[in-house]
mmCIF file of the N, C-alpha and C atoms, coordinates in Angstrom:
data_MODEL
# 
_entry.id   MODEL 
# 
loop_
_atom_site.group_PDB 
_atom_site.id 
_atom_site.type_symbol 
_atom_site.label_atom_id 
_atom_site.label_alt_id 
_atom_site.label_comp_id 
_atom_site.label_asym_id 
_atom_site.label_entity_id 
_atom_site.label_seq_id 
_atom_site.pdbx_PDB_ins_code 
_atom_site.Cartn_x 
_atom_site.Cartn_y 
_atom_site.Cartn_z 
_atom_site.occupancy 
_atom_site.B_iso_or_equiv 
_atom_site.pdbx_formal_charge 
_atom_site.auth_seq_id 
_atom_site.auth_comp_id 
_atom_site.auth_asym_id 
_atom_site.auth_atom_id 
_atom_site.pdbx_PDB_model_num 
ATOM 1   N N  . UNK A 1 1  ? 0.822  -1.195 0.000   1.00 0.00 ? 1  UNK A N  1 
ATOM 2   C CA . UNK A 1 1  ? 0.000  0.000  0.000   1.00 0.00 ? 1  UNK A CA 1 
ATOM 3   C C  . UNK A 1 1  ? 0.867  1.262  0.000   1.00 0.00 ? 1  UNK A C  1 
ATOM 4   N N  . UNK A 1 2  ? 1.695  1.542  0.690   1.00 0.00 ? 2  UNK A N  1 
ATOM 5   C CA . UNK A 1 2  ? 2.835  2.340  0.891   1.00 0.00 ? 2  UNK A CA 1 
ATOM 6   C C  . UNK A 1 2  ? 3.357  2.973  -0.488  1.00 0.00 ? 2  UNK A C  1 
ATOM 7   N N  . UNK A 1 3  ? 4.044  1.534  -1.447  1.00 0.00 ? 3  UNK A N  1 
ATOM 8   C CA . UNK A 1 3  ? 4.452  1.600  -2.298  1.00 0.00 ? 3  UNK A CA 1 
ATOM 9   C C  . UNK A 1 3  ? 3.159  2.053  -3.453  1.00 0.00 ? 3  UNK A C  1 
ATOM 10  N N  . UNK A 1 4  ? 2.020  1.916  -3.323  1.00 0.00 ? 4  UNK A N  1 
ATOM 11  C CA . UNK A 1 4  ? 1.333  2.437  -4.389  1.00 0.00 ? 4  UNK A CA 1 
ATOM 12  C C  . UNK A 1 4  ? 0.628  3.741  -4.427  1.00 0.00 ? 4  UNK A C  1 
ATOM 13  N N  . UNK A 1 5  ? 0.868  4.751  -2.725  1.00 0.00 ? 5  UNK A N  1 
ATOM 14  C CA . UNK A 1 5  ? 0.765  5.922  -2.555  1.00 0.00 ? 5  UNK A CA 1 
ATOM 15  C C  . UNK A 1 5  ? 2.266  6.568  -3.106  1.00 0.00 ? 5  UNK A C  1 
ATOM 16  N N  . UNK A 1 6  ? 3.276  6.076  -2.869  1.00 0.00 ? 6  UNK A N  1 
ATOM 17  C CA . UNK A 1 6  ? 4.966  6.841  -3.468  1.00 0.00 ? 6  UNK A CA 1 
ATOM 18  C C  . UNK A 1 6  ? 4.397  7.020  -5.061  1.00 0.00 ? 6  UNK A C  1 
ATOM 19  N N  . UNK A 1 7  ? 3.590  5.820  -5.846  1.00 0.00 ? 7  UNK A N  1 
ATOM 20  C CA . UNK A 1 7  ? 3.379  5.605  -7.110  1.00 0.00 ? 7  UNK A CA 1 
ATOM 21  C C  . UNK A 1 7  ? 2.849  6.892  -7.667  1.00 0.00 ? 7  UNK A C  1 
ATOM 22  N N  . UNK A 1 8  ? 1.005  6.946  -6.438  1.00 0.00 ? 8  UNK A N  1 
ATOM 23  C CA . UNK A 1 8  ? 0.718  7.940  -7.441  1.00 0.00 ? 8  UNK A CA 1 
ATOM 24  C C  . UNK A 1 8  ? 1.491  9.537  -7.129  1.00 0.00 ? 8  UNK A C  1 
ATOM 25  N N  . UNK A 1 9  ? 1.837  9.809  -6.129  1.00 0.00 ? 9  UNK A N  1 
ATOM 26  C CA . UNK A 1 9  ? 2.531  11.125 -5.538  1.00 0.00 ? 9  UNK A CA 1 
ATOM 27  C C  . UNK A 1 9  ? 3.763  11.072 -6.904  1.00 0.00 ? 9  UNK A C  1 
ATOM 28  N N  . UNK A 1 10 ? 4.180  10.025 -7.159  1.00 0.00 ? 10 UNK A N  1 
ATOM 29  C CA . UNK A 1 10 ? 5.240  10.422 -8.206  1.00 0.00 ? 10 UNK A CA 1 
ATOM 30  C C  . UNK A 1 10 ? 4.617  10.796 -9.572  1.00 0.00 ? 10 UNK A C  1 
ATOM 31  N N  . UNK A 1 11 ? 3.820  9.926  -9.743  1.00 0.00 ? 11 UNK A N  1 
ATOM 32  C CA . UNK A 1 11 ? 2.805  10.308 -10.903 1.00 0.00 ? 11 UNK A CA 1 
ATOM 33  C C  . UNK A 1 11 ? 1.998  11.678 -11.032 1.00 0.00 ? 11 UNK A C  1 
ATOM 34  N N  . UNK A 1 12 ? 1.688  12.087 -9.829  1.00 0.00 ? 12 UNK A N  1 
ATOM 35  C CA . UNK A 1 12 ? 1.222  13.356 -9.909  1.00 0.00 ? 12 UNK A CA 1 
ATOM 36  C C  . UNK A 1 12 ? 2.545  14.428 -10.222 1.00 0.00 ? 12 UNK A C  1 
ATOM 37  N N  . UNK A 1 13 ? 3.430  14.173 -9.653  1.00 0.00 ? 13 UNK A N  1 
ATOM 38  C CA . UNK A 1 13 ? 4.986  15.036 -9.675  1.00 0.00 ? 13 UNK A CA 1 
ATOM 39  C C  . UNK A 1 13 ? 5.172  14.916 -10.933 1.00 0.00 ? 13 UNK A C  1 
ATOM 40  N N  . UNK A 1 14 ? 5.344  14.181 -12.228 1.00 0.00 ? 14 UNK A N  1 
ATOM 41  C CA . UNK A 1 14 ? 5.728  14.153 -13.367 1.00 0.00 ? 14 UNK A CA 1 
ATOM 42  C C  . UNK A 1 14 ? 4.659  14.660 -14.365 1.00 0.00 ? 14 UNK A C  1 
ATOM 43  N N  . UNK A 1 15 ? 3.327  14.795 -13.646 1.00 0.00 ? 15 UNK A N  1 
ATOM 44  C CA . UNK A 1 15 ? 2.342  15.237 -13.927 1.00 0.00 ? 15 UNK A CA 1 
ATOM 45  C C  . UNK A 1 15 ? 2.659  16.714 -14.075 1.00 0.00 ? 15 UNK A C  1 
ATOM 46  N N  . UNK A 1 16 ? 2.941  17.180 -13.085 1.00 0.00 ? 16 UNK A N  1 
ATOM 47  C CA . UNK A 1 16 ? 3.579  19.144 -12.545 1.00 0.00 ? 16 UNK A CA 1 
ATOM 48  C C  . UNK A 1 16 ? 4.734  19.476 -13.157 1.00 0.00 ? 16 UNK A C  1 
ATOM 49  N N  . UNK A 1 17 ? 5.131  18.518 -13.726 1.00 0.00 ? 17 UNK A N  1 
ATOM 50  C CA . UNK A 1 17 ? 6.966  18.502 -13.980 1.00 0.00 ? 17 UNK A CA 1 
ATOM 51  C C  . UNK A 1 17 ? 7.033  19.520 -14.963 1.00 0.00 ? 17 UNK A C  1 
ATOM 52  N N  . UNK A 1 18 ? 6.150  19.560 -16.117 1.00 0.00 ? 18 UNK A N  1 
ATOM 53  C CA . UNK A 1 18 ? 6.137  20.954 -16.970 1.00 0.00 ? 18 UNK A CA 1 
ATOM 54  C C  . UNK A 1 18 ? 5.851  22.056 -16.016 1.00 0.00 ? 18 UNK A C  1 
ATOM 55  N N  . UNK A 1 19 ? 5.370  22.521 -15.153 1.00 0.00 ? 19 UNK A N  1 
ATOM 56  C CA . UNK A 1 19 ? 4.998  23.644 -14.302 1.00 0.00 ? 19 UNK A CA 1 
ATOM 57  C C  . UNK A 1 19 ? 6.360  23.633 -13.571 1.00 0.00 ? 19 UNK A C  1 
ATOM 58  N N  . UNK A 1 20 ? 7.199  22.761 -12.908 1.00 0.00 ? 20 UNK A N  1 
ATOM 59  C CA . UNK A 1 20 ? 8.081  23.005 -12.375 1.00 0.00 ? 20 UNK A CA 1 
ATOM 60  C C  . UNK A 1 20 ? 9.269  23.464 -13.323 1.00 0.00 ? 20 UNK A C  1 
ATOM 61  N N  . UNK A 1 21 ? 9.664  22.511 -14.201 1.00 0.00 ? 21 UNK A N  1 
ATOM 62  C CA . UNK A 1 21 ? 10.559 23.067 -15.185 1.00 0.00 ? 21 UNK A CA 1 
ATOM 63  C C  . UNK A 1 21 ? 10.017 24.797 -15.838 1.00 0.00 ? 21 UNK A C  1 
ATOM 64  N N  . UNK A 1 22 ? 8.643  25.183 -15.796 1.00 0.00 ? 22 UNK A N  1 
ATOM 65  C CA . UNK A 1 22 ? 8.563  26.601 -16.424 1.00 0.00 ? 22 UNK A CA 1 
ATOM 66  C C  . UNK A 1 22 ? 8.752  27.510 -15.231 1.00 0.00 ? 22 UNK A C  1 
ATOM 67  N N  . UNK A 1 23 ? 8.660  27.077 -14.252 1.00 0.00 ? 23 UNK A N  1 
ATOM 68  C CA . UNK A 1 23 ? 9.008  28.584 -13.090 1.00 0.00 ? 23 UNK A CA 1 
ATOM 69  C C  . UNK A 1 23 ? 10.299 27.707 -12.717 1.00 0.00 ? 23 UNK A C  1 
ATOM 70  N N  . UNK A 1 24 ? 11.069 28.947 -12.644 1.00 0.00 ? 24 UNK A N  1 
ATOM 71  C CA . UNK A 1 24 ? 12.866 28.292 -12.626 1.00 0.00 ? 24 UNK A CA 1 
ATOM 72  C C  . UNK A 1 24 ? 12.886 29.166 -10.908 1.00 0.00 ? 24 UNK A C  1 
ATOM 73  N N  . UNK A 1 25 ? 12.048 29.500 -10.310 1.00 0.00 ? 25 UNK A N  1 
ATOM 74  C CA . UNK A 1 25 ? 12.339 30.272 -9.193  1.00 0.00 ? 25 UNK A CA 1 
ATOM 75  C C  . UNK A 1 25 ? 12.197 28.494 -7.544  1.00 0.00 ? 25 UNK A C  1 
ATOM 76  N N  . UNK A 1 26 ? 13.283 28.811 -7.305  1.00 0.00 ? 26 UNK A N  1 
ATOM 77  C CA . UNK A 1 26 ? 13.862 27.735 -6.410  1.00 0.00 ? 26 UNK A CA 1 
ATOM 78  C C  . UNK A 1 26 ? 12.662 27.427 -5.028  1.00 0.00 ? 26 UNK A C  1 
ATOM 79  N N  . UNK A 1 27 ? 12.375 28.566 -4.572  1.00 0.00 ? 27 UNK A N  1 
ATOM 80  C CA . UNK A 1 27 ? 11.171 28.776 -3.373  1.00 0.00 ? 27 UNK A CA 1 
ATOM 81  C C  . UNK A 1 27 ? 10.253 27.525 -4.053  1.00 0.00 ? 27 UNK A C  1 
ATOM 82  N N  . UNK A 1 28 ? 9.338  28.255 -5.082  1.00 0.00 ? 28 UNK A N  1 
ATOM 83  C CA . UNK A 1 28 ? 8.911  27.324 -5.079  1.00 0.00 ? 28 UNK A CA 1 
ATOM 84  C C  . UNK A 1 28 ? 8.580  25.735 -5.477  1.00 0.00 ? 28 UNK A C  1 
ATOM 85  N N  . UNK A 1 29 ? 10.008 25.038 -6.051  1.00 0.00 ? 29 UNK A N  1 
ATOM 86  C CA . UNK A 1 29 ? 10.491 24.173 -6.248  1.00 0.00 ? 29 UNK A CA 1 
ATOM 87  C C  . UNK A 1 29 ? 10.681 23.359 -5.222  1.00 0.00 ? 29 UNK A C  1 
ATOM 88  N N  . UNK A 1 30 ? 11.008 23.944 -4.201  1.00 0.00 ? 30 UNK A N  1 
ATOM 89  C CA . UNK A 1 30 ? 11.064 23.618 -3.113  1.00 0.00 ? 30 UNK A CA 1 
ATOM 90  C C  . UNK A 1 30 ? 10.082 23.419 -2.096  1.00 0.00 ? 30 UNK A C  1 
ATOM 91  N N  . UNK A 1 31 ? 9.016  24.491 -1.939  1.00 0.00 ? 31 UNK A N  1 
ATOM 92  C CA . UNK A 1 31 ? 7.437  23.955 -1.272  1.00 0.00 ? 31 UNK A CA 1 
ATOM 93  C C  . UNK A 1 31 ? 7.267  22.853 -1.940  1.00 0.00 ? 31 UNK A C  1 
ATOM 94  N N  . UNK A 1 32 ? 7.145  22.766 -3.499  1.00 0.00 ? 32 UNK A N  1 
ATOM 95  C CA . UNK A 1 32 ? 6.723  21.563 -4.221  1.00 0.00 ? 32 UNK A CA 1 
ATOM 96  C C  . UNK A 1 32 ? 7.086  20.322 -3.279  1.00 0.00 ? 32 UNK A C  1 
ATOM 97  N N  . UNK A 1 33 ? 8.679  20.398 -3.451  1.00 0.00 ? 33 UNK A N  1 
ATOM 98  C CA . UNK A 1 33 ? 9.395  19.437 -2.938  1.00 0.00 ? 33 UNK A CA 1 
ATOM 99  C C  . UNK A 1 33 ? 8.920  18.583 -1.534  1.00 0.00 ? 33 UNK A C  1 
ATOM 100 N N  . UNK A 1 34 ? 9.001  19.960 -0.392  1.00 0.00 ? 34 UNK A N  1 
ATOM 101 C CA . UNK A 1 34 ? 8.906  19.699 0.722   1.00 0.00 ? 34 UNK A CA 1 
ATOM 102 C C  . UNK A 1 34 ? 7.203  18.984 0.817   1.00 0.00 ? 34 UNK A C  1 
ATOM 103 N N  . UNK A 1 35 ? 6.773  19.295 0.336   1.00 0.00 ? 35 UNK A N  1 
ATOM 104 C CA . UNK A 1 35 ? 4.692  19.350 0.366   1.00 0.00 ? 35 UNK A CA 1 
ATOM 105 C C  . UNK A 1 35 ? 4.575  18.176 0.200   1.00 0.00 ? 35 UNK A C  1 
ATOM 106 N N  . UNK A 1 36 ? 5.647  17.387 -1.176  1.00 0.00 ? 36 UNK A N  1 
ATOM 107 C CA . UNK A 1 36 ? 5.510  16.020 -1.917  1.00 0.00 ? 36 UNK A CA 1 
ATOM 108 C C  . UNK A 1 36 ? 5.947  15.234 -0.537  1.00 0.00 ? 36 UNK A C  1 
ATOM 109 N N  . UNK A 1 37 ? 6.935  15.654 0.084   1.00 0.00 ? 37 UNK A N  1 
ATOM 110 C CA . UNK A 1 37 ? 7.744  14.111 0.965   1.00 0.00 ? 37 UNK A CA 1 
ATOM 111 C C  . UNK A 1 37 ? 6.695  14.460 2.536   1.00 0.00 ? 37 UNK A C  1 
ATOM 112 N N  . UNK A 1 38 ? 6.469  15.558 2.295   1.00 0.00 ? 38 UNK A N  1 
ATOM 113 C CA . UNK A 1 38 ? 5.072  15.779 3.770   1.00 0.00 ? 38 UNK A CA 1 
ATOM 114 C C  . UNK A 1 38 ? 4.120  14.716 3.352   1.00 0.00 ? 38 UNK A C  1 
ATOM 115 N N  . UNK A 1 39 ? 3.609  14.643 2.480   1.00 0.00 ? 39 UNK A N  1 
ATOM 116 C CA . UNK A 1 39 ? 2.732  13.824 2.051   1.00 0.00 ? 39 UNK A CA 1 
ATOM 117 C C  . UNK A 1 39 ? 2.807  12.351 2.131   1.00 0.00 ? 39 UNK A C  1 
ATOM 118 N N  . UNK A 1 40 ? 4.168  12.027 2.083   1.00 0.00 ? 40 UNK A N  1 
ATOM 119 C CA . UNK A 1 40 ? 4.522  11.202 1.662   1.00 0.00 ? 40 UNK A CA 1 
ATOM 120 C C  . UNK A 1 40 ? 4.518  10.047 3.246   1.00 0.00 ? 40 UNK A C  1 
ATOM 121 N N  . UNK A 1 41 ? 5.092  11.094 4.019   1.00 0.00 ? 41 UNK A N  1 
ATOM 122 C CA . UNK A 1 41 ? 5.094  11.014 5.674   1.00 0.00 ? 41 UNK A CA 1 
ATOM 123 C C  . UNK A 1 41 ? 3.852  11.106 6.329   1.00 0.00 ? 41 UNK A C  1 
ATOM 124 N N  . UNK A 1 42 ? 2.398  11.290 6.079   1.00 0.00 ? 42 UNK A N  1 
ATOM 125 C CA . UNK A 1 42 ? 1.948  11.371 6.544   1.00 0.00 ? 42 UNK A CA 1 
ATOM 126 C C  . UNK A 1 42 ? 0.804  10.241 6.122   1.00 0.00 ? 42 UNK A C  1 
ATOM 127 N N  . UNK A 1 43 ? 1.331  9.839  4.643   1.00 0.00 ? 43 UNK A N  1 
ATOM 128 C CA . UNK A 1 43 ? 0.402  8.356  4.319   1.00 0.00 ? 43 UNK A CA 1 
ATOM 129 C C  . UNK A 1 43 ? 1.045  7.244  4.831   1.00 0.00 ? 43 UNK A C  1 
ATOM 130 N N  . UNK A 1 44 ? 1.876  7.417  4.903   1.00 0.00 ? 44 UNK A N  1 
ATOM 131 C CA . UNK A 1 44 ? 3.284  6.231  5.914   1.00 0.00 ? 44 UNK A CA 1 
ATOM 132 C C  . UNK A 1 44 ? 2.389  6.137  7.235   1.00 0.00 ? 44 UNK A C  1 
ATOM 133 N N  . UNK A 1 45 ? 2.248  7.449  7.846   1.00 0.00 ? 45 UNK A N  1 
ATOM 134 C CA . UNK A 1 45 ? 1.814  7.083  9.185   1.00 0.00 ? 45 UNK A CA 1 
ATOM 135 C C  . UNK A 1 45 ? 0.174  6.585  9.313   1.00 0.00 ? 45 UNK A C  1 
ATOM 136 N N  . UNK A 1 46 ? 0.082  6.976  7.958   1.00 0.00 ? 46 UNK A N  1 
ATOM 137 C CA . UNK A 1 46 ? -1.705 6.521  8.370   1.00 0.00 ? 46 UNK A CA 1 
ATOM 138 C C  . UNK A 1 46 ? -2.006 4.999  7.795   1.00 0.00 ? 46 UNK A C  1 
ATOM 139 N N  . UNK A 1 47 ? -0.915 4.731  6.852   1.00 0.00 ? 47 UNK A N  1 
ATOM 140 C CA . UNK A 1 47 ? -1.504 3.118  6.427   1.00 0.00 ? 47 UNK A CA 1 
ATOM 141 C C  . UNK A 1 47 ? -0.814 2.618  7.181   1.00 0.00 ? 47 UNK A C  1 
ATOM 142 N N  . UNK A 1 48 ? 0.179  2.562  7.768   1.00 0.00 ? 48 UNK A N  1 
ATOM 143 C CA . UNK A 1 48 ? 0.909  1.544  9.382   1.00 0.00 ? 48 UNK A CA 1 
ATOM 144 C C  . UNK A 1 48 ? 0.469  1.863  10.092  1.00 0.00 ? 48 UNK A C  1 
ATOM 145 N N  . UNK A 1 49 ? -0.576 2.704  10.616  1.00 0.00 ? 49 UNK A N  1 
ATOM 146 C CA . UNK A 1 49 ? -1.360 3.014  12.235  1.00 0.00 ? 49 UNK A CA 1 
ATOM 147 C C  . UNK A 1 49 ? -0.139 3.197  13.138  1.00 0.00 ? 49 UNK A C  1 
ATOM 148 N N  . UNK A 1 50 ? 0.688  4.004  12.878  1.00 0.00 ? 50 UNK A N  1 
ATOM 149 C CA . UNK A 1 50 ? 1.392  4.532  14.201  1.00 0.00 ? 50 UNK A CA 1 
ATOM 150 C C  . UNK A 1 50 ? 0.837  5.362  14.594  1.00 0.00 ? 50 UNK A C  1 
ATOM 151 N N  . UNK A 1 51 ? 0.842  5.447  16.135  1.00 0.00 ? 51 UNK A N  1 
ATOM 152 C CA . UNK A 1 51 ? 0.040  6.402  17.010  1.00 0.00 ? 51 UNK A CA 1 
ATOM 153 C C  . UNK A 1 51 ? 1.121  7.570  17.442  1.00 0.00 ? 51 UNK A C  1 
ATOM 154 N N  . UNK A 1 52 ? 0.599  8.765  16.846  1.00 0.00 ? 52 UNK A N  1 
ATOM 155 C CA . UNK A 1 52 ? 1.084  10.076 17.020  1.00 0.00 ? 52 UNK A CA 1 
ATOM 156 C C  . UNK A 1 52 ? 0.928  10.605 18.083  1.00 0.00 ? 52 UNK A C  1 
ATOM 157 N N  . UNK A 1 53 ? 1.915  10.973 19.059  1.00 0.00 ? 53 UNK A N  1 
ATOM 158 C CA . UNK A 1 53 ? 1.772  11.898 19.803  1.00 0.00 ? 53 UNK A CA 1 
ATOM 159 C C  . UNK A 1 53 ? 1.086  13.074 19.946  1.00 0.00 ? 53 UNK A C  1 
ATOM 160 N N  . UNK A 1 54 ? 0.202  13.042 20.813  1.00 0.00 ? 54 UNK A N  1 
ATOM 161 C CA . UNK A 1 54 ? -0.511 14.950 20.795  1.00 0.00 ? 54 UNK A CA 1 
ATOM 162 C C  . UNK A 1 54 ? 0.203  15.918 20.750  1.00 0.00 ? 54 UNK A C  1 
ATOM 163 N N  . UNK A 1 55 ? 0.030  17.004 20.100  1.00 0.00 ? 55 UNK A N  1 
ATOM 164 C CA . UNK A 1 55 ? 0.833  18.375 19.761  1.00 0.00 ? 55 UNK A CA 1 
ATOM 165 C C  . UNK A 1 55 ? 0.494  18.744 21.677  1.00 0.00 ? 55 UNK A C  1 
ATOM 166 N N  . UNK A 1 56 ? -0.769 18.991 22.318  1.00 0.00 ? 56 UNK A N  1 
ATOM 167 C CA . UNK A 1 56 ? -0.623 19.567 23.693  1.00 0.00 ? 56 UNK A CA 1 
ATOM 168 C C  . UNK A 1 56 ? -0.086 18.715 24.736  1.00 0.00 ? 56 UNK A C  1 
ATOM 169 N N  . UNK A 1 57 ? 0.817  17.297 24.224  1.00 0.00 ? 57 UNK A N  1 
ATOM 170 C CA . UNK A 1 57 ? 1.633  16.978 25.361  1.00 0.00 ? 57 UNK A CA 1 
ATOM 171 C C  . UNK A 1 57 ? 2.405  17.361 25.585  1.00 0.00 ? 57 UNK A C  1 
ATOM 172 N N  . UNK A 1 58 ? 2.921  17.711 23.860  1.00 0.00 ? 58 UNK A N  1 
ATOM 173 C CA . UNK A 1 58 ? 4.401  18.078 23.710  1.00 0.00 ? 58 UNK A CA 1 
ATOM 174 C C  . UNK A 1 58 ? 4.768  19.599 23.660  1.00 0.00 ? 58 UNK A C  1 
ATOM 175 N N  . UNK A 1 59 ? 3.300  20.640 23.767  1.00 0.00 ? 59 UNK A N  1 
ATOM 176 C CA . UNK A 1 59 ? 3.665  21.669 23.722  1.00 0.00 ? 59 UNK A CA 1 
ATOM 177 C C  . UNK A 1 59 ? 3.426  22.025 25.690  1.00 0.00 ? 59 UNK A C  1 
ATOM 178 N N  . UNK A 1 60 ? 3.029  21.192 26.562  1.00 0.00 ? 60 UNK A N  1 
ATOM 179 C CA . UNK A 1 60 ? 3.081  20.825 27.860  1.00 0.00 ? 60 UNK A CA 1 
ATOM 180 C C  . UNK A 1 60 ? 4.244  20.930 28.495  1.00 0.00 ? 60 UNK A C  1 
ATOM 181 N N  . UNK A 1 61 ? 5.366  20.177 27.603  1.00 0.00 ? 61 UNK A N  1 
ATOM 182 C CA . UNK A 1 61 ? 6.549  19.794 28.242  1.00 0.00 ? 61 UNK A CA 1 
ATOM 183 C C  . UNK A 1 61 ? 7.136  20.906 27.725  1.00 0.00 ? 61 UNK A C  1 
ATOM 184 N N  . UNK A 1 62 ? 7.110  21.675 26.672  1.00 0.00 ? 62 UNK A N  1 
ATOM 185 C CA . UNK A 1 62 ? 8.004  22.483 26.279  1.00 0.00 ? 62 UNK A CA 1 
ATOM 186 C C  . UNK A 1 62 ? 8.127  23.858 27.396  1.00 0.00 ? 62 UNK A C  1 
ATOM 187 N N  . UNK A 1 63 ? 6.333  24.345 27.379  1.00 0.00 ? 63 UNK A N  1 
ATOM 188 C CA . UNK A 1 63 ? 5.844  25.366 28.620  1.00 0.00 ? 63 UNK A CA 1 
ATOM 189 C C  . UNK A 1 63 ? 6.138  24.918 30.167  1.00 0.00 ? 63 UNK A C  1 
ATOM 190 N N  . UNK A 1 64 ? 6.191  23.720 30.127  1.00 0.00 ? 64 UNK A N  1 
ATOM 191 C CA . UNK A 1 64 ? 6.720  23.123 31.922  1.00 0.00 ? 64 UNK A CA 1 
ATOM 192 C C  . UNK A 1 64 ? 8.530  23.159 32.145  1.00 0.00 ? 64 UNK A C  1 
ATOM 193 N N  . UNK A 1 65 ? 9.220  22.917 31.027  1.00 0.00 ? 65 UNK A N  1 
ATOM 194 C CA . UNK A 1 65 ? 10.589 23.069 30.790  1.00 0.00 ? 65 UNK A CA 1 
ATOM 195 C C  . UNK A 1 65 ? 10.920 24.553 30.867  1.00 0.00 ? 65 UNK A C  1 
ATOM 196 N N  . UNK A 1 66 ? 10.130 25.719 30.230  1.00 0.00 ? 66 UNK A N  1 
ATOM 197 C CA . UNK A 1 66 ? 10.497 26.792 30.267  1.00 0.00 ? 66 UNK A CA 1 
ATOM 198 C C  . UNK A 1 66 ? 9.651  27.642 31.352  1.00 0.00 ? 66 UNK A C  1 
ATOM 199 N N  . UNK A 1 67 ? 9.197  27.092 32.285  1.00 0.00 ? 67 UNK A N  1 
ATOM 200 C CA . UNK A 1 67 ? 8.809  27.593 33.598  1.00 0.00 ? 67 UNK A CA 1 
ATOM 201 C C  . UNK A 1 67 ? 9.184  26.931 34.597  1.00 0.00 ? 67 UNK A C  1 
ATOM 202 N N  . UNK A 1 68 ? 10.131 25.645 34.437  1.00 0.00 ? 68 UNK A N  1 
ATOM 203 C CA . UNK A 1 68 ? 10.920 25.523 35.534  1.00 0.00 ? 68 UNK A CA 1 
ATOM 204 C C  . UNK A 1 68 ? 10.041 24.234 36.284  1.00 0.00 ? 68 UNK A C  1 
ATOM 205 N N  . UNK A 1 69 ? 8.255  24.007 35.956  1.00 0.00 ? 69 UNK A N  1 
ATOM 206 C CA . UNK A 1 69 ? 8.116  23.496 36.732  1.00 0.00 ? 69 UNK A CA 1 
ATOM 207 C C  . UNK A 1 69 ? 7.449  21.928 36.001  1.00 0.00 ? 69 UNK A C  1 
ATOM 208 N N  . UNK A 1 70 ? 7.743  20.883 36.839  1.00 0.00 ? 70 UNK A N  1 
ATOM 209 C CA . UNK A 1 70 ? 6.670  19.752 36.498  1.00 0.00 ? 70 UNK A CA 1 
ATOM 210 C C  . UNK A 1 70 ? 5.678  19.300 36.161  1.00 0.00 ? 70 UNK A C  1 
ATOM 211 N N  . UNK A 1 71 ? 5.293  19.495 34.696  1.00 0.00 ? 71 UNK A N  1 
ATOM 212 C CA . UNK A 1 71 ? 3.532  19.672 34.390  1.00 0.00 ? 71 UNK A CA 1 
ATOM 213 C C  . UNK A 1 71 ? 3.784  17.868 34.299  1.00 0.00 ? 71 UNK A C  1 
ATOM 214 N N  . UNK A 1 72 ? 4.251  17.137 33.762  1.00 0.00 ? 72 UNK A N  1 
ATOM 215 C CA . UNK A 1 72 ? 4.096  15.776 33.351  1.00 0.00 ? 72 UNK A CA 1 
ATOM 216 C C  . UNK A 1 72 ? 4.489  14.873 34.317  1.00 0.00 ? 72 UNK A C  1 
# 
């Protein structure tokens, strides 16, 4: 399954590939880029069911670290 989401994400990319080759400006070559392998990471995590950490545990520990005190 993995391998046939990389499939179509590449297929869509060669799909854009004239749009990327006509804007030669790097920015956004690069969102492209970054957006494609986000994607790519986030069907990984959803067809293997790894369980993600909550953003307010981890933004818990960050606010308890920078106040010194023990929220967790």
């Amino acid at each position: 399954m993995v391998f046939f989401v990389i499939f179509i994400l590449l297929l869509l990319t060669i799909f854009d590939l004239p749009f990327l080759l006509e804007h030669t400006e790097k920015k956004a070559v690069i969102a492209y880029i970054v957006l494609i392998f986000i994607g790519i990471a986030i069907n990984y995590i959803v067809i293997q069911d790894i369980p993600v950490t909550s953003p307010a545990v981890l933004i818990a520990r960050v606010v308890g670290f920078i106040l010194g005190e023990d929220l967790l």
